[in-house]
C-alpha positions as CSV (number, residue, x, y, z in Angstrom):
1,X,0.0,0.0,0.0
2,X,2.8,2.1,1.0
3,X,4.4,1.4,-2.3
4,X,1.1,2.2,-4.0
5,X,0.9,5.3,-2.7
6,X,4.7,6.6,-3.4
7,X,4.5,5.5,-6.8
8,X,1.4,7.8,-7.1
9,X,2.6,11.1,-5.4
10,X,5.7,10.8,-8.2
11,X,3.3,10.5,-10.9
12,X,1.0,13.7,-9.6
13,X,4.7,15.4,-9.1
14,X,5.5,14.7,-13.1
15,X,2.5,15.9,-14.1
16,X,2.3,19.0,-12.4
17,X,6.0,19.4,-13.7
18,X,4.6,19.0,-17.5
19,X,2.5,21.7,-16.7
20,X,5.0,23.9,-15.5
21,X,6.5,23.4,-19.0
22,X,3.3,23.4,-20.8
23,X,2.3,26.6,-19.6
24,X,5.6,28.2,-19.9
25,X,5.8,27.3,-23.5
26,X,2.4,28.2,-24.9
27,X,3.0,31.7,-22.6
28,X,7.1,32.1,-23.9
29,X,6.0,31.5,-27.9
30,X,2.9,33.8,-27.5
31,X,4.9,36.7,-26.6
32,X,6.7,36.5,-29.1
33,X,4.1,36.0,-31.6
34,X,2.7,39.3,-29.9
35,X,6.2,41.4,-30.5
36,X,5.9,40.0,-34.5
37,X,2.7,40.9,-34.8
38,X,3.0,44.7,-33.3
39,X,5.6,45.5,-35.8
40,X,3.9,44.0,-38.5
41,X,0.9,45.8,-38.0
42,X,2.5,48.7,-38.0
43,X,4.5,48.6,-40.8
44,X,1.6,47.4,-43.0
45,X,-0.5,49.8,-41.9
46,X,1.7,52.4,-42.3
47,X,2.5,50.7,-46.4
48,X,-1.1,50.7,-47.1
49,X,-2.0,54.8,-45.4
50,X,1.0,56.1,-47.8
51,X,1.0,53.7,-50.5
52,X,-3.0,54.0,-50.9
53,X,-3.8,50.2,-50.2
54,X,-7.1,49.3,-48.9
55,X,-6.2,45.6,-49.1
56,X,-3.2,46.5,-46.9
57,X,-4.9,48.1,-44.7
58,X,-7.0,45.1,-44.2
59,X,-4.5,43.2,-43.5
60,X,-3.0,45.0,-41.3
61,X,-5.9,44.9,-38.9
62,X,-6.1,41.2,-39.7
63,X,-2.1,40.9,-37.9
64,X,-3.7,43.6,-35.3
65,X,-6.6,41.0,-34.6
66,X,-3.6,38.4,-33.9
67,X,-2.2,40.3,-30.7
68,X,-5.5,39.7,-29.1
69,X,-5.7,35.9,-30.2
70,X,-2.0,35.7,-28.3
71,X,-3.4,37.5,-25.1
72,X,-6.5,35.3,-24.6
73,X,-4.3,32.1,-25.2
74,X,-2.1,33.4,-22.5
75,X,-4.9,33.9,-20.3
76,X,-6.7,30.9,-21.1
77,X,-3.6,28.7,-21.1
78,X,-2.9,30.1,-17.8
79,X,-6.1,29.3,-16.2
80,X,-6.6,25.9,-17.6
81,X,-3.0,25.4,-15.6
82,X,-4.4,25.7,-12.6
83,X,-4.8,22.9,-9.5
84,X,-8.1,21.4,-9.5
85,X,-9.8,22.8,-6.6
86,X,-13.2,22.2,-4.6
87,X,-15.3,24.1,-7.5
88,X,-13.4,22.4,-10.0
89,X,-12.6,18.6,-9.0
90,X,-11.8,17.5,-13.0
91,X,-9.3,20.6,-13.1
92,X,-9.4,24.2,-15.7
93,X,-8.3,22.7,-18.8
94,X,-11.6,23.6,-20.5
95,X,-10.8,27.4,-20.3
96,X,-8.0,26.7,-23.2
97,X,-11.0,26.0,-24.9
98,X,-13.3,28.8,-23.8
99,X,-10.3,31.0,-25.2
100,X,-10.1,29.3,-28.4
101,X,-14.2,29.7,-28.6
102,X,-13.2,33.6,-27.7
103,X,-10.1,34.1,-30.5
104,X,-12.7,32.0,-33.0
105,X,-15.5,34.8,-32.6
106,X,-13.3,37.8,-32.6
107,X,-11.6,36.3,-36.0
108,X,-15.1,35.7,-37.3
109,X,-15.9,39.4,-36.1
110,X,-12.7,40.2,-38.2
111,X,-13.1,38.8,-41.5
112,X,-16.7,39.7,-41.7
113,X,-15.7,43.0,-41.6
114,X,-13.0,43.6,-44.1
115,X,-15.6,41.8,-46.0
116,X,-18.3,44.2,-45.7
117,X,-16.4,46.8,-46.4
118,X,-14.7,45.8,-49.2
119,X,-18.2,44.5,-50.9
120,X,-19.4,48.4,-49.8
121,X,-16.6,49.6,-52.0
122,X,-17.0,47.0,-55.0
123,X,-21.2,47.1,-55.2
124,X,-20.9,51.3,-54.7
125,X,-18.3,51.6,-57.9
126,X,-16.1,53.5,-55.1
127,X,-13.3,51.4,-56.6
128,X,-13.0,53.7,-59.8
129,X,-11.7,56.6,-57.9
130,X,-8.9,54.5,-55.8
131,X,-5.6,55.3,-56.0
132,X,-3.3,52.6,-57.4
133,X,-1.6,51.4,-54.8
134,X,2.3,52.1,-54.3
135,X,5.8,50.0,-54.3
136,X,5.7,49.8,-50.4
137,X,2.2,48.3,-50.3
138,X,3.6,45.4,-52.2
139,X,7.5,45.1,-50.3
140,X,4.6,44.8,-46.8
141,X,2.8,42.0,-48.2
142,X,5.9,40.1,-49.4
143,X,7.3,40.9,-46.0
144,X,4.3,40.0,-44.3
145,X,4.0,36.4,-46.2
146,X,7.4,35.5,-45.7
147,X,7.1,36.5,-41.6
148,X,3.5,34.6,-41.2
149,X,4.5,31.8,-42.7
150,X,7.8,31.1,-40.3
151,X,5.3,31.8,-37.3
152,X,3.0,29.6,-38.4
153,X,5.4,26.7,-38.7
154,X,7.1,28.0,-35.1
155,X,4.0,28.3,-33.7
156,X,2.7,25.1,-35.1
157,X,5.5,22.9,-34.1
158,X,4.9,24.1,-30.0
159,X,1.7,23.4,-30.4
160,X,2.2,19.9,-31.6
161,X,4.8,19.1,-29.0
162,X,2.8,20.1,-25.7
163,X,-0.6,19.7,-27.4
164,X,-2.3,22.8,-26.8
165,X,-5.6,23.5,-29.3
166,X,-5.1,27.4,-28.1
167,X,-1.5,27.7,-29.4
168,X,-2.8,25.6,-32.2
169,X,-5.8,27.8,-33.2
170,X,-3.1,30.7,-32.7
171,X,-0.7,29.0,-35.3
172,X,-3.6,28.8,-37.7
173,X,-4.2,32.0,-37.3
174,X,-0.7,33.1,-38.6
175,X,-1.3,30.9,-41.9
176,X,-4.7,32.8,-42.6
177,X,-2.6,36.4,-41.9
178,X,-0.6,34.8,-45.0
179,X,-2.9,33.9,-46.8
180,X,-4.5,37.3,-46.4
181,X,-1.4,38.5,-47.4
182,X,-1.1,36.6,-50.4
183,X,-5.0,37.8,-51.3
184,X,-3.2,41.3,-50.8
185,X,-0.6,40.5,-53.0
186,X,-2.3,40.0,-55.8
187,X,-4.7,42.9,-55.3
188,X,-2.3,45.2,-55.3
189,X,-0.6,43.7,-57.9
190,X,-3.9,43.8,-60.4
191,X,-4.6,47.1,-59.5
192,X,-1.3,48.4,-60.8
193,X,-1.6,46.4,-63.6
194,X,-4.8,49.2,-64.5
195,X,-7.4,47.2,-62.5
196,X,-8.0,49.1,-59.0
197,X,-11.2,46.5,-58.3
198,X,-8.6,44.0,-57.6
199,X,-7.7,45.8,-53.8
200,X,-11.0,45.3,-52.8
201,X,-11.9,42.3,-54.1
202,X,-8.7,41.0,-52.6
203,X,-10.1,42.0,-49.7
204,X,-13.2,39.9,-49.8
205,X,-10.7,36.8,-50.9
206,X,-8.9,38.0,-47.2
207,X,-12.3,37.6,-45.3
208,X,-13.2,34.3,-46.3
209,X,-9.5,33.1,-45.5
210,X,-10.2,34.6,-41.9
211,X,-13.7,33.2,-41.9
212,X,-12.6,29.6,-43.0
213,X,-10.1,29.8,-40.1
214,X,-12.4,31.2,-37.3
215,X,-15.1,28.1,-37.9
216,X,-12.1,25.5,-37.7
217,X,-11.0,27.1,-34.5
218,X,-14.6,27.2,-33.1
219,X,-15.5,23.5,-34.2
220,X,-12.1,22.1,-32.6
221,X,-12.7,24.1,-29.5
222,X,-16.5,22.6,-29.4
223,X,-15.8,19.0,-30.2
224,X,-13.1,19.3,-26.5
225,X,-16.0,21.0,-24.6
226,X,-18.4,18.6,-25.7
227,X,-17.0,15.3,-24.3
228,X,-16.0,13.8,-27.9
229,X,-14.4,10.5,-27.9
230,X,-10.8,10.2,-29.1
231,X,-9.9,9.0,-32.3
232,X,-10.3,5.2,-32.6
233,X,-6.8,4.5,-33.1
234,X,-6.4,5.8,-29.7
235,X,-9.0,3.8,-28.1
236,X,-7.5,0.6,-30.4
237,X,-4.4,1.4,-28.6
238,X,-5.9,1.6,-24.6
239,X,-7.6,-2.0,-25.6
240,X,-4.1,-3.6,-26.6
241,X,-2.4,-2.1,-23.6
242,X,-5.7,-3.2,-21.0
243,X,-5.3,-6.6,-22.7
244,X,-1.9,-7.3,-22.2
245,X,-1.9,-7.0,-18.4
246,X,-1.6,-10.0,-16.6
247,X,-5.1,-11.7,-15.5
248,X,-6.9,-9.3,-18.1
249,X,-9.3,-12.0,-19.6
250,X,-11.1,-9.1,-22.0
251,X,-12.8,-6.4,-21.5
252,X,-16.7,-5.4,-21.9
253,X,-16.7,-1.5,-22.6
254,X,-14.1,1.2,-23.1
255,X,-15.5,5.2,-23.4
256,X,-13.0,7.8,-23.5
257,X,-13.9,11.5,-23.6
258,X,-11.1,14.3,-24.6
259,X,-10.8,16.9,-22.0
260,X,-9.4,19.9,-23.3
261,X,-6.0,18.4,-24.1
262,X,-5.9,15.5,-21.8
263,X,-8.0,12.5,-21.9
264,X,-10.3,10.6,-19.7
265,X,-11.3,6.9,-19.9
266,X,-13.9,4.4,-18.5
267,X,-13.0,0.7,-19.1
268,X,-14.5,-2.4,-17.8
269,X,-12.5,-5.5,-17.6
270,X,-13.0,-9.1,-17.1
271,X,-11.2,-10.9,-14.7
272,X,-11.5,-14.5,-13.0
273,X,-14.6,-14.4,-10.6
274,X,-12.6,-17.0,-8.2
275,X,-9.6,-14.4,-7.9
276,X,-10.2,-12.6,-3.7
277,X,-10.8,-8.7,-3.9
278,X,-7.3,-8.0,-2.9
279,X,-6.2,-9.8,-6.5
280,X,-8.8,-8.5,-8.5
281,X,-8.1,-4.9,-7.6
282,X,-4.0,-5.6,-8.4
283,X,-5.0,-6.5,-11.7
284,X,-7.3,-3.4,-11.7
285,X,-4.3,-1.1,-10.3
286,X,-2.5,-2.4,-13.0
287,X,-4.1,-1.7,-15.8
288,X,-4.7,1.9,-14.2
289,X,-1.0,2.5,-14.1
290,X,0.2,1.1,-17.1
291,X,-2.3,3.2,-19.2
292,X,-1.3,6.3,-17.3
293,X,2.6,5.4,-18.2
294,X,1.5,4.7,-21.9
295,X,-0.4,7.5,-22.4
296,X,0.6,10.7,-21.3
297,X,-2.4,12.3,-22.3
298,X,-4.3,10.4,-20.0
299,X,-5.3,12.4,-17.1
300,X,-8.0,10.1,-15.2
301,X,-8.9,6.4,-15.5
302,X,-12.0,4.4,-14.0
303,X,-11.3,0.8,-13.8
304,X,-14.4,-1.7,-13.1
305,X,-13.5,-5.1,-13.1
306,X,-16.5,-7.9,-14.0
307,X,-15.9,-11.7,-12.8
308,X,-15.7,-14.1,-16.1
């Protein structure tokens, strides 16, 4: 028993360590995403006041929009890190998803209206009198594509390694502030070819961009607030590893439910009915542990054990 209970106060002491490092991660690479993001905004907003780009302009409130995405993952990873507490027995991690649901809606906000604005400008003929757009507007928009993408991929590759849907919404995030950038690109480009309705209607390309990306972000955040099961690859996995314990004679039902970024599972085993409680719950307190060891992810486990 003594044993028992050792070997579980070092697991709760590496967990809350991978905590520690989650959190400081998703907090370290958001700061910097915010300090990219302040001096891009700037400099394409400044590209697209002097060099008469509306599609710049667009997209510079588009990179402004992604400051506030990297505060509220902040915040929300910061929360979700918490203890679990009397109020809160299962622990925050759901508030990573509330801030996803919160960067999804103000990115849906976002694209909707460069969108509106831009169709204001096509269906009014407004375009005819726009200036063509300058030199700098184009240098922003290369600048700005070339910057997004490399924070995508940065962002990206923390958010695979501590598995954080925030950071992960946030990285997506940066690839639609390319692709807006890319939509720019090529408005600007047309309308200094001789067709000025290309900076708007680059601007409408920029909102659905923005608007494809806020739905993902919204429908990933719901499917971890809504207690969806993992993928069955997963679950195929948990089965093999129940199974191979010793005294494991099959098992009658397995339910997992995702958690924010950790996982919870259900399973039932089978066991021989003539085994005493004392060796039925070994085999139980096996299986517990060795899924926890397998499975990192794996933040709570129910074993029931049924006599064959």
């Amino acid at each position: 028993m003594e044993q028992t209970t050792n070997n579980r106060t070092a697991e709760a002491v590496e967990k809350k360590e991978i905590d520690l490092i989650y959190e400081h991660t998703a907090t370290h690479v958001s700061f910097v995403s915010i300090i990219w993001n302040i001096a891009l905004s700037v400099c394409k907003l400044l590209a697209g006041i002097f060099a008469h780009s509306g599609a710049m302009i667009s997209d510079a409130v588009h990179s402004a929009s992604d400051v506030f995405s990297s505060i509220v993952v902040i915040a929300g990873v910061k929360i979700a890190s918490r203890d679990s507490d009397k109020e809160h027995p299962y622990g925050h991690e759901r508030m990573e998803c509330v801030a996803a649901i919160i960067l999804a809606t103000v990115l849906c906000i976002t694209g909707f209206g460069i969108g509106w604005r831009a169709c204001k400008t096509i269906f009014s003929g407004a375009w005819e009198s726009l200036s063509v757009p300058g030199v700098p507007a184009l240098l922003a928009a290369l600048v700005s594509i070339i910057v997004k993408e490399a924070m995508f991929w940065y962002t990206r590759g923390y958010a695979k390694k501590i598995d954080s849907g925030a950071l992960m919404a946030d990285a997506w995030h940066h690839r639609s502030d390319a692709l807006s950038s890319v939509g720019a690109l090529i408005g600007i480009a047309g309308a200094r070819l001789g067709f000025p309705v290309s900076d708007p209607v680059a601007s409408v390309v920029i909102c659905v961009f923005i608007v494809k990306a806020a739905y993902d972000i919204f429908m990933d955040a719901v499917d971890k607030m809504v207690d969806k099961a993992c993928d069955e690859k997963t679950e195929t996995q948990i089965r093999d590893c129940a199974l191979s314990i010793c005294g494991v004679e099959g098992i009658d039902m397995l339910m997992t439910r995702v958690f924010a970024n950790k996982i919870y599972v259900d399973i039932e085993i089978r066991a021989d009915g003539d085994k005493t409680l004392r060796e039925a719950h070994k085999i139980a307190e096996s299986v517990h542990d060795s899924i926890e060891q397998r499975f990192p992810k794996v933040k709570h486990i129910m074993v029931h054990v049924n006599p064959v």
